[in-house]
VMD Tcl script that draws the C-alpha trace (Angstrom):
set ca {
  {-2.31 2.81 -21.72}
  {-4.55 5.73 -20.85}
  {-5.69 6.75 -17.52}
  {-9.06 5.60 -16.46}
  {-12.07 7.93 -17.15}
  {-12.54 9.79 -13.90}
  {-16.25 8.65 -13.43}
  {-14.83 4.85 -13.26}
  {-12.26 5.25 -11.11}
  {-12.99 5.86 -7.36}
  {-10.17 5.72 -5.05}
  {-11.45 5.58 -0.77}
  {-10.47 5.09 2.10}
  {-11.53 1.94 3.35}
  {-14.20 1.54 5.83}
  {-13.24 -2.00 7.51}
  {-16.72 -2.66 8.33}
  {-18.10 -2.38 5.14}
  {-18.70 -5.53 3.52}
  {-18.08 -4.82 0.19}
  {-14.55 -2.81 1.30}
  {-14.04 -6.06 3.40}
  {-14.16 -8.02 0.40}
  {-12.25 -5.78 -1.84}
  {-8.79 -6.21 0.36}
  {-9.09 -9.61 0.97}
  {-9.50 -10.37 -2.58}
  {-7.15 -7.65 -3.73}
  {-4.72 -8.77 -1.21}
  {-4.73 -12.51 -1.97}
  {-4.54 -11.60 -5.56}
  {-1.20 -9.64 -5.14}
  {0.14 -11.88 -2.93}
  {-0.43 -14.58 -5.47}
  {2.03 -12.39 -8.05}
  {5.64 -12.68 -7.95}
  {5.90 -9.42 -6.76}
  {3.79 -10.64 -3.50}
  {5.98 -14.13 -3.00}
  {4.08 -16.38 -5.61}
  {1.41 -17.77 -2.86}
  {-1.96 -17.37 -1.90}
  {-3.03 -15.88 1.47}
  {-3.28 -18.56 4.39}
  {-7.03 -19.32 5.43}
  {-6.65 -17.69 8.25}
  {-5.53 -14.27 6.84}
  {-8.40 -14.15 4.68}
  {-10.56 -14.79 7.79}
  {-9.28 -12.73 10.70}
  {-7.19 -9.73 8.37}
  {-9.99 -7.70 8.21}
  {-11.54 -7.68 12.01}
  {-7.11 -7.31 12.66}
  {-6.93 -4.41 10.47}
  {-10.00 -2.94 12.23}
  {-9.09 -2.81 15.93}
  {-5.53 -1.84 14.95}
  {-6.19 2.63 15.07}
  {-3.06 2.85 13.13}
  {-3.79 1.16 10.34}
  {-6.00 2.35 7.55}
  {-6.04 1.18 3.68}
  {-6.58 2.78 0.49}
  {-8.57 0.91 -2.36}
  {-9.29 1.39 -5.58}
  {-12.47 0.82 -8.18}
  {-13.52 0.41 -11.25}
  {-16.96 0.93 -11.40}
  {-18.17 -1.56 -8.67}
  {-14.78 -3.99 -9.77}
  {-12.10 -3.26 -7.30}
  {-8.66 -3.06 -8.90}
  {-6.45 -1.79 -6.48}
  {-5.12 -1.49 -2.63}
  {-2.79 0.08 -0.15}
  {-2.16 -0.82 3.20}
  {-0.69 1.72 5.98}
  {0.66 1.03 9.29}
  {1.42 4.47 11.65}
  {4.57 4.13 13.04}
  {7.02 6.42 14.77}
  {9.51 8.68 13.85}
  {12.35 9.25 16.86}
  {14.27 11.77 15.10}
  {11.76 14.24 13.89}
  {9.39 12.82 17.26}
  {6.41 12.58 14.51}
  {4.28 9.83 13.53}
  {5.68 8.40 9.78}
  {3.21 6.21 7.95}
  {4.35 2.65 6.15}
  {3.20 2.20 3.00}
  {2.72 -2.05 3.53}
  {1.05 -3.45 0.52}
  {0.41 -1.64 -2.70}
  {-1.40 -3.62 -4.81}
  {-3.74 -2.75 -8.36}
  {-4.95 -5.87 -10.61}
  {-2.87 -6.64 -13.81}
  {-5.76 -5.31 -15.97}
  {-5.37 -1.91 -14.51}
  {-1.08 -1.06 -14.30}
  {-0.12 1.32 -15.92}
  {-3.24 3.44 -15.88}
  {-2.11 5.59 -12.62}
  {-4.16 3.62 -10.30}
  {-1.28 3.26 -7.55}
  {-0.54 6.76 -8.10}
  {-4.08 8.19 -7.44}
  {-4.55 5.77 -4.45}
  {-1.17 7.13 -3.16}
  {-2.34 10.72 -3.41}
  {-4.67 9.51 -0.79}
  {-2.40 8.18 1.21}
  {-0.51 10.91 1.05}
  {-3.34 13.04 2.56}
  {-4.24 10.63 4.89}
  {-0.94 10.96 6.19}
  {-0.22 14.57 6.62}
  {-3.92 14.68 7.86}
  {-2.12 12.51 10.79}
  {0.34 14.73 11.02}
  {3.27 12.38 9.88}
  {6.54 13.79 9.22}
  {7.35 10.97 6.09}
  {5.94 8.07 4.24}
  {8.40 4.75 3.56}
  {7.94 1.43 1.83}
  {10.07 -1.28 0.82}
  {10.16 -2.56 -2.81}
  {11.82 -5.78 -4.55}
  {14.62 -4.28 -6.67}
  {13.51 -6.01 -9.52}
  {9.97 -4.29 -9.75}
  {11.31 -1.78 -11.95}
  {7.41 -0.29 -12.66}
  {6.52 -0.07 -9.26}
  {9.99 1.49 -8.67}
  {9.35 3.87 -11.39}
  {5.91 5.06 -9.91}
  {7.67 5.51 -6.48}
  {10.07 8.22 -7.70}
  {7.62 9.33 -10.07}
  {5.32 10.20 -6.80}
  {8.80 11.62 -5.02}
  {9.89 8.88 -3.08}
  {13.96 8.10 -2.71}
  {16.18 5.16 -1.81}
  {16.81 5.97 2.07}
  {20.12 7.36 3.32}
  {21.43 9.65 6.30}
  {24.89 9.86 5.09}
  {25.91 9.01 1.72}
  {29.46 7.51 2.47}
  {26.87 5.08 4.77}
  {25.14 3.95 1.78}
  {21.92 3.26 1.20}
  {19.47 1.56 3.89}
  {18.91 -1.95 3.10}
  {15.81 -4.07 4.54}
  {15.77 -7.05 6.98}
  {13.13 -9.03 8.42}
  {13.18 -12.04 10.92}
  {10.35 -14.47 11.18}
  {9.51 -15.26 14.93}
  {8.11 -18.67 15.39}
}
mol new
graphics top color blue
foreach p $ca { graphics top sphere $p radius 0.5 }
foreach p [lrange $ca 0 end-1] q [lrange $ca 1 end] { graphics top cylinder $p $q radius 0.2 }
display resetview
């Protein structure tokens, strides 16, 4: 596929009280987390309701979206965190996200240029996300962009990711 015609595609920062931005992640958000790459189901009720006004309140978090014209088509959420090492700010790329009918036109990489400049605007020190091994495309725009598996030492290995649910 080609890239998008610049006058179509508009990549912003979101503004959290703007309706139509509100819209935009919650629908691009429930969308991706309805792909196999996003778990297979849709958002709870409640995330659609209260993500938005959470996002909002929360000063380290911004997002990045994407349109089409007025049809938005793609989305990144960031959450500031905190580098001890380098005592900087690093920003977490959360959700990356661009519709089906738009991969593989450089969406994700243009809204990551944002991101990028978001960040160093913030003065963070690095940018990390965490990726399913088997999303070889999204992997490929991730290195494509710069970005490398994580490792201090390499007889350590690579970092690998955990989570734990608290009820």
């Amino acid at each position: 596929m080609t890239d998008l015609a610049p006058s179509r595609l508009r990549i912003c920062r979101a503004d959290y009280h703007n309706p139509e931005h509100a819209g935009a992640l919650v629908l691009l958000l429930d969308a991706y987390a309805q792909d196999p790459a996003g778990g297979g189901e849709p958002l709870s009720d409640f995330a659609k309701s209260h993500l938005v006004k959470e996002l909002a309140v929360r000063p380290q978090a911004f997002s990045v979206l994407a349109f089409d014209g007025d049809a938005p088509v793609g989305l990144i959420n960031c959450i500031e965190g905190f580098s001890t090492f380098a005592c900087k700010p690093l920003i977490n790329i959360h959700d990356v996200a661009v519709m089906a009918s738009h991969r593989g036109q450089r969406v994700g990489e243009q809204m990551l240029a944002l991101v990028d400049e978001i960040a160093r605007e913030r003065g963070a020190c690095k940018l990390t996300l965490e990726v399913l091994q088997g999303n070889h495309s999204a992997i490929r725009l991730y290195e494509r962009v710069g970005f490398a598996g994580y490792q201090l030492d390499p007889a350590m290995g690579q970092a690998r990711f955990f989570h734990k649910w608290l009820d």
